[in-house]
C-alpha positions in Angstrom: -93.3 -106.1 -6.5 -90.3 -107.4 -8.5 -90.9 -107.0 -12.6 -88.6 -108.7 -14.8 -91.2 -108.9 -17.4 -89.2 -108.2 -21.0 -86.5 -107.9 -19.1 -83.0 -109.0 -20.4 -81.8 -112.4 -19.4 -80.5 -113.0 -16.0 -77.0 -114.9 -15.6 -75.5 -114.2 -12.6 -77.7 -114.0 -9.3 -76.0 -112.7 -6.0 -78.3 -113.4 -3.1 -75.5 -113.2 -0.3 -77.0 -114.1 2.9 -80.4 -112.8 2.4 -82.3 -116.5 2.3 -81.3 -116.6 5.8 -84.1 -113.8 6.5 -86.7 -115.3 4.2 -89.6 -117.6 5.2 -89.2 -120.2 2.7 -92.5 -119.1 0.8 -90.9 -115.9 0.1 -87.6 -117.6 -1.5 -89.6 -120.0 -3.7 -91.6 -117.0 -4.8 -88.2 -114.8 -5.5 -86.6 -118.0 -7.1 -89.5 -118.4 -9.3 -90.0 -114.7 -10.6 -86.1 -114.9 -11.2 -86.2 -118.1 -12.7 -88.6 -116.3 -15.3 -85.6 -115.0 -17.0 -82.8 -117.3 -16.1 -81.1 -119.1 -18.7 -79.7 -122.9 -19.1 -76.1 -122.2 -16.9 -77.7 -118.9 -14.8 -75.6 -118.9 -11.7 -76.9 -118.8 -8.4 -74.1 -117.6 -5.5 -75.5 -118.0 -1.8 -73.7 -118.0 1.7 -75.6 -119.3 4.4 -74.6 -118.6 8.1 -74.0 -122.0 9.8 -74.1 -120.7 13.6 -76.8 -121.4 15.8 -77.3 -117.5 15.7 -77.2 -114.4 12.9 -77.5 -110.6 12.9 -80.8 -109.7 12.9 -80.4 -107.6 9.4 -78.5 -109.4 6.4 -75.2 -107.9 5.8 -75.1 -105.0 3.1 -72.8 -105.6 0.2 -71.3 -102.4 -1.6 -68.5 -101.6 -4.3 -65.8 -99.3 -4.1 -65.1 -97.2 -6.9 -62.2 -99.6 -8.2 -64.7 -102.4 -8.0 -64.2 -104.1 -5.2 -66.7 -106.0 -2.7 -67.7 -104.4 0.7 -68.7 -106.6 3.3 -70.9 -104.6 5.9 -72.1 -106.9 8.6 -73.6 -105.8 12.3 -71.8 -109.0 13.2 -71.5 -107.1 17.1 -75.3 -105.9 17.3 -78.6 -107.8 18.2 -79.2 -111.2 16.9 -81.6 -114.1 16.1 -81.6 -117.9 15.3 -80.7 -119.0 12.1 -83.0 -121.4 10.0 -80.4 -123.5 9.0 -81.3 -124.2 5.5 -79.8 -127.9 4.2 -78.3 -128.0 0.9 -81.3 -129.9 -0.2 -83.9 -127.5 1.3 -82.7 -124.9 -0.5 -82.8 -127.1 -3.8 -86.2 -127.4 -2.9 -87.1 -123.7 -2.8 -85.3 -123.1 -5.9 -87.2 -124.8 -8.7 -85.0 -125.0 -11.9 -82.0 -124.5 -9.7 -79.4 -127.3 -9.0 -76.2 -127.0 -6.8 -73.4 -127.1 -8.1 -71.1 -126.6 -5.4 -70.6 -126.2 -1.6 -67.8 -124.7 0.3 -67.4 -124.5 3.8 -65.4 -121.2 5.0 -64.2 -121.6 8.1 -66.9 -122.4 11.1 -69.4 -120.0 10.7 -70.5 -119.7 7.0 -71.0 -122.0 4.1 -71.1 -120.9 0.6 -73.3 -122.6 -2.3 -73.6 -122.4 -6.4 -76.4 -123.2 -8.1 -77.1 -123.4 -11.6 -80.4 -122.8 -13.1 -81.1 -125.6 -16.1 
């Protein structure tokens, strides 16, 4: 169960690639417990796999001990087909959340910020 009941504002949420492993009940109910204690200009950062197939686990993201990002992916293991989520499907899920911005990174991911109003 996720309790952010009197907890302190949220303003920056990092959800990786993790919607891609969600049924879309399951992000609408994240995004609206979150949402709980967003404030006006919260961030939302997502990247969303744009292949016909992912890794059947999302990848784990880590920091070093001079704060940088680790990107662990089982890119090479077993896979599964990828939902696909539309820029305006995701809107959907998100209520209080708009997008701000989409980047494309090469062929096989797509990145997206939201902002919560």
């Amino acid at each position: 169960t996720l309790s952010l009941h009197g907890a302190l504002p949220i303003y920056l949420v990092l959800t990786w690639d993790l919607f891609s492993y969600m049924e879309r009940a399951a992000i609408e109910l994240l995004t609206a417990r979150v949402a709980g204690s967003c404030r006006a200009g919260t961030l939302l950062f997502l990247t969303v796999p744009t292949g016909a197939l992912i890794p059947r686990a999302p990848a784990r993201i880590s920091m070093t001990r001079r704060g940088r990002l680790r990107y662990h992916s089982s890119i090479d293991g077993p896979s599964t087909s990828n939902p696909r989520f539309s820029p305006t499907a995701l809107e959907s899920m998100m209520p209080g959340f708009r997008l701000l911005h989409s980047f494309l990174l090469g062929e096989e991911m797509q990145e997206f910020l939201f902002s919560y109003a």
